[in-house]
TORGU-61591 format. One record per residue (C-alpha): z, x, y. Coordinates in nm, 2 decimals. Layout:
<rs>
w=Z	u=X	v=Y
...
</rs>
This chain:
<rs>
w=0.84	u=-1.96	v=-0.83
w=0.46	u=-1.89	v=-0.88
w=0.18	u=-1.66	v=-0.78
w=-0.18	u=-1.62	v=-0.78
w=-0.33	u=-1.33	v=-0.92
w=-0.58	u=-1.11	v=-0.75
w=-0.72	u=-0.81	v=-0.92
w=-0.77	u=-0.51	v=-0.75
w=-1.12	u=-0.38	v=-0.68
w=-1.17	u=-0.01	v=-0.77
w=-1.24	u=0.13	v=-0.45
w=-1.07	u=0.37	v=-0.21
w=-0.84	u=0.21	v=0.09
w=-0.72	u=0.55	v=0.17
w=-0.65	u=0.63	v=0.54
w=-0.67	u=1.01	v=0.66
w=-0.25	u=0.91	v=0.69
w=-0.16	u=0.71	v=0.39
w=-0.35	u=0.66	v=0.00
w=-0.23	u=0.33	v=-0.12
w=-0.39	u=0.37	v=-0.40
w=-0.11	u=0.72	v=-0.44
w=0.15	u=0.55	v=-0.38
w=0.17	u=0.16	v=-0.48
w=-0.10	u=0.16	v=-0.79
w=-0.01	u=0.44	v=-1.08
w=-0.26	u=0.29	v=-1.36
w=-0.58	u=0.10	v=-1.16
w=-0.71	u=-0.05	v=-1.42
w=-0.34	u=-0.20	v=-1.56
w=-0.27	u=-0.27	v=-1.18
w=-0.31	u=-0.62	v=-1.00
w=-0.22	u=-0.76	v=-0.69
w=-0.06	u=-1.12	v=-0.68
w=0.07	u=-1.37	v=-0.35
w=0.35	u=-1.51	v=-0.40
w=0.31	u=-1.87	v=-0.27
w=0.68	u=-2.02	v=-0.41
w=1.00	u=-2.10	v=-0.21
w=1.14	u=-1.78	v=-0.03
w=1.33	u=-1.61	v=-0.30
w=1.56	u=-1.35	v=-0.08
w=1.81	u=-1.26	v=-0.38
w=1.50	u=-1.10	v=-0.54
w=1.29	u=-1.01	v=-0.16
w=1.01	u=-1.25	v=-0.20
w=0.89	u=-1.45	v=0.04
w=0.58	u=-1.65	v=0.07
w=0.25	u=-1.47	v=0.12
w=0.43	u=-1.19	v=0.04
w=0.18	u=-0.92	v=-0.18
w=0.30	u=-0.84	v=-0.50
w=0.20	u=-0.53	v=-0.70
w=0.25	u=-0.56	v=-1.05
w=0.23	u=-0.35	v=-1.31
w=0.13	u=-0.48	v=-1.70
w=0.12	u=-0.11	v=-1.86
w=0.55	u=-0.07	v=-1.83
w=0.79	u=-0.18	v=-2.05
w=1.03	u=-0.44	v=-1.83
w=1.41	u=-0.32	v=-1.83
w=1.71	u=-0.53	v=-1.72
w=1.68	u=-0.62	v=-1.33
w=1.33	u=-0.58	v=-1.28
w=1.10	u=-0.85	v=-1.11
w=0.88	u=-0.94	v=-1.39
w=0.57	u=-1.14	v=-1.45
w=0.54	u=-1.45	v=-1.66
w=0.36	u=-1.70	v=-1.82
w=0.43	u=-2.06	v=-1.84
w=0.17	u=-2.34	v=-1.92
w=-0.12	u=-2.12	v=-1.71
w=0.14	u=-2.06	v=-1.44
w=0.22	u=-1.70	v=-1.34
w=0.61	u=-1.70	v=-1.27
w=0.76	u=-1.45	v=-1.05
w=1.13	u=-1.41	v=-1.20
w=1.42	u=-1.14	v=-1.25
w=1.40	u=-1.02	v=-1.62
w=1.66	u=-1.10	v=-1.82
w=1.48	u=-1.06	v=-2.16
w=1.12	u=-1.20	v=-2.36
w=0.77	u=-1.14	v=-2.30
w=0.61	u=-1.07	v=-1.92
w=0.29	u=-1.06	v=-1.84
w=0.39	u=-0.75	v=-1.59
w=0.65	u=-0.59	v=-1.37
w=0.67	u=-0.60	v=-1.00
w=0.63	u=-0.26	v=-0.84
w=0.62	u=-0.28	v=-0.54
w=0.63	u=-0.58	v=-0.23
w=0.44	u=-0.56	v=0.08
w=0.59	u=-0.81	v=0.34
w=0.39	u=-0.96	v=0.57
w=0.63	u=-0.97	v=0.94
w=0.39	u=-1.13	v=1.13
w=0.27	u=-1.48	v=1.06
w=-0.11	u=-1.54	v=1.13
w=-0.19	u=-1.67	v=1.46
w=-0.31	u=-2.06	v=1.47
w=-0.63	u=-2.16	v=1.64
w=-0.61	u=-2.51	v=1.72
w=-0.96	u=-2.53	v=1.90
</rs>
């Protein structure tokens, strides 16, 4: 499984309803978004082109989704013990594929 990573710019996507920054991003500068581009993965909730927010200031605990490195490849895996590059707070799911344009 891979992902790319995308950092997070430091600006406000707040809504007068919902502050995603509140809620999915509790350190912004240890904070980065990733896509998920590997096979769908439902055991651990990913599928592809699925937004992962990950974490690199916590300390990874049995279970989590975690964040490696392998030969310059980011690897979205359960942790099961070693060194991450982050944990996986949060997923946001994308239900609706884009629409194709074939013109």
């Amino acid at each position: 499984m891979t992902a790319q990573v995308i950092p997070f710019a430091q600006r406000d996507i707040e809504t007068d309803l919902l502050d995603l920054n509140k809620h999915l991003i509790g350190k912004p500068g240890d904070t980065f978004g990733l896509t998920f581009d590997g096979e769908p993965s439902p055991e651990i909730g990913l599928y592809p082109r699925d937004l992962l927010i990950v974490d690199r200031s916590l300390a990874p605990r049995i279970g989590d989704v975690v964040i490696t490195l392998r030969a310059g490849d980011y690897i979205v895996k359960p942790y099961a013990g070693g060194k991450v590059w982050g944990v996986v707070t949060h997923v946001i799911h994308t239900l609706r594929a884009p629409e194709l344009n074939f013109n």
